[in-house]
N, C-alpha and C positions, 0 to 999 in steps of 0.2 A: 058066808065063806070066811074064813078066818085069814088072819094075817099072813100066818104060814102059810098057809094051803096057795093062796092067792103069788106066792114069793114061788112055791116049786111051782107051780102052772106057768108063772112066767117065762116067756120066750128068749133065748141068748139075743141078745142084738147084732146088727145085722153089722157087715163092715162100715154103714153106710150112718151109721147109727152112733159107733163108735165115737168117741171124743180125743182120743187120742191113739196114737201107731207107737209100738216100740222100736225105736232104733237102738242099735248098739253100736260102741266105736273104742278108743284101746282103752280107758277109763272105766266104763262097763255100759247099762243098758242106761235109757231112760223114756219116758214116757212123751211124745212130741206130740201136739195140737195137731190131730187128724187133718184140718185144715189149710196145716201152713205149709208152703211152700219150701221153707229155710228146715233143716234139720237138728241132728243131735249134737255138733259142735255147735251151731247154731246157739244152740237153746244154751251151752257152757258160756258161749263169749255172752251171751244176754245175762246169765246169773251172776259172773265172775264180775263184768265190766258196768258197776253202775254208779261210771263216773261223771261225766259233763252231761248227761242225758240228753245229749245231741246224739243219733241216731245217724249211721249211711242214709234213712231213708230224705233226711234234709239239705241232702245235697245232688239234686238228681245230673247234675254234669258228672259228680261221679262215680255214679251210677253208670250211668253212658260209658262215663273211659272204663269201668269195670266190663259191660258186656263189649264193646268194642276188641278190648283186648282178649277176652274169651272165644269170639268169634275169629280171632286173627290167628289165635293157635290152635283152634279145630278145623280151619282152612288149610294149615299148615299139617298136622298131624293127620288130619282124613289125605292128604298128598303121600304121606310119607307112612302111612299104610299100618299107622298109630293105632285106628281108630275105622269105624265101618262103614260103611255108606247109611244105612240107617242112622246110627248114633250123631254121625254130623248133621245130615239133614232134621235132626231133630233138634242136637244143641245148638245148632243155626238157627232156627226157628225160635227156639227158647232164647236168644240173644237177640235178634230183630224183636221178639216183641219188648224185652226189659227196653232197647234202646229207643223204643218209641213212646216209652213211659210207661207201661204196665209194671206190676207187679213188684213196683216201688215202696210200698208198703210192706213186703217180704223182706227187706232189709234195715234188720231191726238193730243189730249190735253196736254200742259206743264207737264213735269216731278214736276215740280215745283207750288205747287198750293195748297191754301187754304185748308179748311174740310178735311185734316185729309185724302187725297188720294179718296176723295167719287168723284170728277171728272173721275179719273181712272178708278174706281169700273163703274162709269154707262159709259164710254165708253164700257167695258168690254160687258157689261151684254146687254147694245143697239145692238152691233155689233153681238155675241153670237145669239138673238132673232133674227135678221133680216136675219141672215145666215138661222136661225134654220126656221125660218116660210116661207122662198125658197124650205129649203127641203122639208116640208110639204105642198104645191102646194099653198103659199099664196102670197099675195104682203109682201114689206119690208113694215112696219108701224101697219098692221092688228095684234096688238097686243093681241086681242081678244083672240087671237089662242094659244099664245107663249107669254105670257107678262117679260119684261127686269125686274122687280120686284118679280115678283109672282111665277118667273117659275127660269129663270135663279141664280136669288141670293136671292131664297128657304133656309130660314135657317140660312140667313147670315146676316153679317153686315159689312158696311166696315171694323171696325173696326176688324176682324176676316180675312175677308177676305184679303186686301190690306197686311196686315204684311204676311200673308199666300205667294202672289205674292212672294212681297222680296226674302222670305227666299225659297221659290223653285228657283226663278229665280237668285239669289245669289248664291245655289249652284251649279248650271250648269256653270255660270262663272268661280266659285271658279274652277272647274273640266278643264278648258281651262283654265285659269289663270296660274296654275301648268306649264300643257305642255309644255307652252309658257317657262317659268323659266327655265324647265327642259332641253329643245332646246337649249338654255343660257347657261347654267351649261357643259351641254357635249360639246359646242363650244371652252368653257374657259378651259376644263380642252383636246381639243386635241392641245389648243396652250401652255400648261404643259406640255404635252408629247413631240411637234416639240421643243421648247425649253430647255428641260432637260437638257442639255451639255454645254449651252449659259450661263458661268458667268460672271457674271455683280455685284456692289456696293448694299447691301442693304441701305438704307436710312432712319432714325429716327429722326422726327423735323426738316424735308428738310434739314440734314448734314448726310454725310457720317458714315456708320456704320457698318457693317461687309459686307464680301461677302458671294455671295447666288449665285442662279442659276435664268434666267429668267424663268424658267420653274416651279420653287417655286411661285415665283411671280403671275405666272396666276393661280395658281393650288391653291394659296391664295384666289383668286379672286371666284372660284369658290366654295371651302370650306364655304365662308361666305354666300354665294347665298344659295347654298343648305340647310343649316341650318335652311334659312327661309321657306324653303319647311314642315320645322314642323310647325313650327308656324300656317303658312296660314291652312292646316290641321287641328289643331287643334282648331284654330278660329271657321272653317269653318264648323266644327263638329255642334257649337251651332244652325244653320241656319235648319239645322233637325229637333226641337222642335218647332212648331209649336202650333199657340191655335186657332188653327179652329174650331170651335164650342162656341167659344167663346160668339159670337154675337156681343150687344152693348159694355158690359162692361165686360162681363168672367162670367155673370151667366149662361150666354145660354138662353135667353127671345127670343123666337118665332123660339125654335126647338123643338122638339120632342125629346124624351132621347132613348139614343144610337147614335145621330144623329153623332156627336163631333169624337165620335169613328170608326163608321162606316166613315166617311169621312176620315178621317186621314189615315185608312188601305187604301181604295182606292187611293189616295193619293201614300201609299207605292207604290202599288200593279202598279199602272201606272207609276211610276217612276223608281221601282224597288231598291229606296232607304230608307233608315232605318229610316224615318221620325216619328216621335211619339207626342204626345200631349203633352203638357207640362202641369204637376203637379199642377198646382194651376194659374187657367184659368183668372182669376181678377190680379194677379200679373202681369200674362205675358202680359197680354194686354197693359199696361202701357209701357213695359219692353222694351226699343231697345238694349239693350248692344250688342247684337250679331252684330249689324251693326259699332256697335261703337269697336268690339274687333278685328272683321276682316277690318276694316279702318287702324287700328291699326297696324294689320301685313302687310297690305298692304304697309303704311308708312316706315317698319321698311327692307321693300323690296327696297325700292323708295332710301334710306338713303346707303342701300346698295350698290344700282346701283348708286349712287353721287360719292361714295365713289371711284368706280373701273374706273367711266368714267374722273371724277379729276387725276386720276393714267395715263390713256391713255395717257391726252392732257400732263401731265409734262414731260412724259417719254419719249413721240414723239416730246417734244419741239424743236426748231432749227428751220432750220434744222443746222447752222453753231454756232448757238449764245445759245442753249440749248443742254438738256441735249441729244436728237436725239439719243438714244438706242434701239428705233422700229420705224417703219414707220405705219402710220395706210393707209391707201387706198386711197387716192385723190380723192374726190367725188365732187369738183366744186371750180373754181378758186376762192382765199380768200379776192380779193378786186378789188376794181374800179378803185384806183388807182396808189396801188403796186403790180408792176410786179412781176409774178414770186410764189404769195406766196398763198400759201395753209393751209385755215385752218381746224382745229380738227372740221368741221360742224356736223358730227354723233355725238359726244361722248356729243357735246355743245346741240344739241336739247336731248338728256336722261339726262342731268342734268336741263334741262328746265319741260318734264317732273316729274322728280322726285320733284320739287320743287311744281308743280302742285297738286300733287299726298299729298304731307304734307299740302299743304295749306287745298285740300278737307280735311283731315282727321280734322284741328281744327275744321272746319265748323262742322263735326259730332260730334265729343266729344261736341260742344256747343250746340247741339242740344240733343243730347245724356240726359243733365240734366236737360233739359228745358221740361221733363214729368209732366203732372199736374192732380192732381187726377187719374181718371182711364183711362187717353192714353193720349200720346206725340203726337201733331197734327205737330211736324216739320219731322216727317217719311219720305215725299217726299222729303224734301232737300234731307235728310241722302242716302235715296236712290239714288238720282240721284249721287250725291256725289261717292256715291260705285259702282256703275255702271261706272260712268266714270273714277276713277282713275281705277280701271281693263284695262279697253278698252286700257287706257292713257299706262296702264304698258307692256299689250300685244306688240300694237303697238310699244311704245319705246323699250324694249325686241328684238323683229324681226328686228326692223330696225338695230340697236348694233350688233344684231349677225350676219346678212347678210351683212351689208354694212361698215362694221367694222372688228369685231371679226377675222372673217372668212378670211379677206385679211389683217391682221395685219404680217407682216415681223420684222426679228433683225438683229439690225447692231453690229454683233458680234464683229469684232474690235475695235468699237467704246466703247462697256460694256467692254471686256478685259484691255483695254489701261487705262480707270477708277476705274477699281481694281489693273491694279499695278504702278499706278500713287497717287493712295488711301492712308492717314495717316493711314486709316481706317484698313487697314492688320494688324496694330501693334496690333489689339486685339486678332489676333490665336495667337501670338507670347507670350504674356501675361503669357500663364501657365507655358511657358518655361523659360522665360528670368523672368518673375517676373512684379509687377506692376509696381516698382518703375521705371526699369529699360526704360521698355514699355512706361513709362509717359516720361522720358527723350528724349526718341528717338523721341515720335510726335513732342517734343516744338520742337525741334534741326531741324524736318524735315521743320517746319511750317517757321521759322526764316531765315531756312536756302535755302529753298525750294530745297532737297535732297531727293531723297526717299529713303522711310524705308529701303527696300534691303539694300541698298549702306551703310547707318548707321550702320546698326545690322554689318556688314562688317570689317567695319572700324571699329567699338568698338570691335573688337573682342567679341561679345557675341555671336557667335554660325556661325561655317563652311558655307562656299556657298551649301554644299552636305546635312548639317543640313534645312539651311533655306528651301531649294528647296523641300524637304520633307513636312515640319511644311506648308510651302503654294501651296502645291499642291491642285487644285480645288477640289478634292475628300474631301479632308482632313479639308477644310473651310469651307461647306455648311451640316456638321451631327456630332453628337457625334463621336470624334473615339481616339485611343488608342494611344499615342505614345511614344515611351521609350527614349525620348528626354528629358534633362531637367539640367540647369546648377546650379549650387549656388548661389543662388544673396540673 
């Protein structure tokens, strides 16, 4: 049988067979992966958008604030008699399962992308209907049944909806984000506790300064971490005010009234968080500050963590030629082609993060003012921005405390021998002897390279049984009382 003969025998293919479904949409037709879930805007924002090739699919919290907020206004629109008892019951369904993590791989388009997130929005609403028109015994495509406009983003507009996403999906982050800090914080403060007893030289302006304990030290480390744990809180508060009902611009054109409110409680009521409308629906729409204030704390987290992992690498410097006062964990040889040496690799990738983590945040503050009229169309940066320095902080967070933190050791003799080798004791000595007195003894130590002990000694300004008292580790590292004190 010949080539031809064997081509007209050939049988049409079956729907099943097919590789691709034609959608059409106001642009004209195109050919969509029989398979996918996402459709023909879909497959535009995939062509147009291949910028950061970060994908919605790497962000599944928001994913989550995406079906969240879908299900809160087909709750609201099947009430308000939008929408049919079928088609909710379906696009309910098609939303419980995205939020339990299916179908995350359907969401394929740039984080990063023109119009104001309306890429996003009809991936959303494509995938949403094509789940939803499965469960209702239809093919994916047969929009007839279940249309991605008419049914699913009933009532909406991006501009309503997509800020909506953010801010539920923002605070599920925010809600891990914490943990993640909080894991952090309790790591730091049980190497304050093993610490407590280990004195060592405080330091001001990389010179020697008083002594302290290295358990002060970490127990510093954590104090300042935590602190931020208001902050991020309180940013994260604003992410609750939502203007869902908004629509195009905050009048609410193509809902129905109650529409705005009834969503929003659903909304609650599915999340179980205290999300509320915001006061003046035209302002908020415009308004990203929320993304720009919890950038912001995120930032001042990131500044944080620079702050403690610079401390690691100085402290554990040497091991023979620095200051070598803790050992952090050896986590992979430090060169190609010096033997032997090991460097601070944990502490150096969280300041790589943290520096990541400040860069996104100017990118949102510059986005942050570039609102125009009635909505800021640079939201996807912002978001992606906040999405990723989260991820950025969890990750560096866990890797700090697990491959770090947690296996940090003190080379106790090494801190003791530095505080009484230290000019720096002459400042307990100060209330006693006087300043003048104290200022003589450093130059004379410095000149002479004697320690203070041996000085205070030798000048007769106060007994070996005096001094041994005045610098007892107790007696250096908190206010306390002593009935020490000569004429000078």
């Amino acid at each position: 049988m010949s080539n031809e003969e064997k081509a007209l025998r050939k049988q049409p293919e079956t729907e099943a067979e097919k590789k691709t479904r034609t959608e059409t949409d106001l642009i004209g037709s195109r050919e969509v992966p029989a398979d996918a879930y996402y459709g023909v805007q879909t497959l535009r924002g995939i062509e147009n958008y291949q910028i950061s090739k970060t994908t919605l699919a790497q962000y599944p919290r928001f994913i989550k604030g995406i079906a969240v907020t879908k299900l809160g206004a087909a709750m609201a629109n099947y009430k308000l008699g939008m929408i049919t008892s079928e088609q909710y019951e379906a696009v309910a369904f098609a939303c419980r399962e995205i939020m339990a993590g299916k179908y995350r791989d359907q969401f394929v388009v740039d984080m990063i992308q023109g119009g104001a997130g309306t890429s996003t929005n009809m991936n959303a609403n494509e995938v949403i209907a094509n789940i939803a028109l499965e469960k209702m015994g239809h093919k994916k495509g047969e929009y007839k049944y279940c249309r991605p406009h008419d049914v699913v983003n009933a009532s909406q507009s991006t501009n309503d909806a997509y800020p909506t996403f953010i801010h539920v999906g923002l605070y599920y982050t925010h809600l891990e984000l914490r943990e993640h800090l909080i894991d952090l914080i309790e790591s730091l403060r049980n190497k304050a506790d093993e610490f407590a007893d280990v004195l060592k030289m405080g330091r001001t302006q990389l010179q020697d300064a008083v002594p302290m304990t290295l358990g002060q030290t970490f127990g510093g480390f954590a104090y300042i971490l935590e602190n931020e744990l208001i902050h991020l809180d309180h940013a994260a508060e604003d992410f609750l005010t939502v203007n869902m009902g908004a629509t195009a611009i905050g009048t609410g054109i193509c809902s129905k009234p109650g529409y705005a409110a009834r969503a929003v409680k659903a909304i609650r009521e599915i999340t179980g968080f205290q999300f509320r409308l915001a006061d003046h629906l035209v302002g908020a729409t415009s308004d990203t500050s929320c993304m720009a204030n919890y950038s912001s704390a995120m930032r001042l987290v990131a500044e944080k963590l620079n702050k403690v992992c610079n401390d690691l690498r100085t402290l554990s410097s040497g091991p023979r030629c620095g200051l070598n006062e803790i050992n952090l964990p050896a986590m992979a040889p430090g060169s190609t082609i010096m033997p032997g040496k090991v460097n601070p690799v944990i502490p150096e990738v969280c300041n790589q993060v943290a520096y990541k983590v400040i860069g996104n945040d100017l990118c949102v503050a510059m986005c942050n003012q570039a609102a125009q009229m009635e909505l800021n169309a640079m939201e996807p940066v912002m978001a992606q921005c906040c999405f990723a320095s989260a991820d950025l902080l969890m990750n560096g967070m866990d890797t700090l405390r697990t491959r770090c933190v947690d296996g940090i050791t003190a080379n106790v003799d090494r801190c003791l021998k530095y505080v009484h080798d230290s000019i720096g004791i002459v400042t307990a000595l100060d209330p006693v002897i006087g300043y003048v007195n104290a200022t003589q003894i450093a130059k004379e130590a410095l000149e002479t390279g004697k320690g203070v002990y041996e000085l205070v000694i030798e000048h007769k300004l106060l007994t070996k049984e005096q001094l041994d008292i005045i610098l007892k580790p107790e007696n250096m590292i908190e206010p306390v009382a002593l009935n020490i004190r000569i004429d000078h």
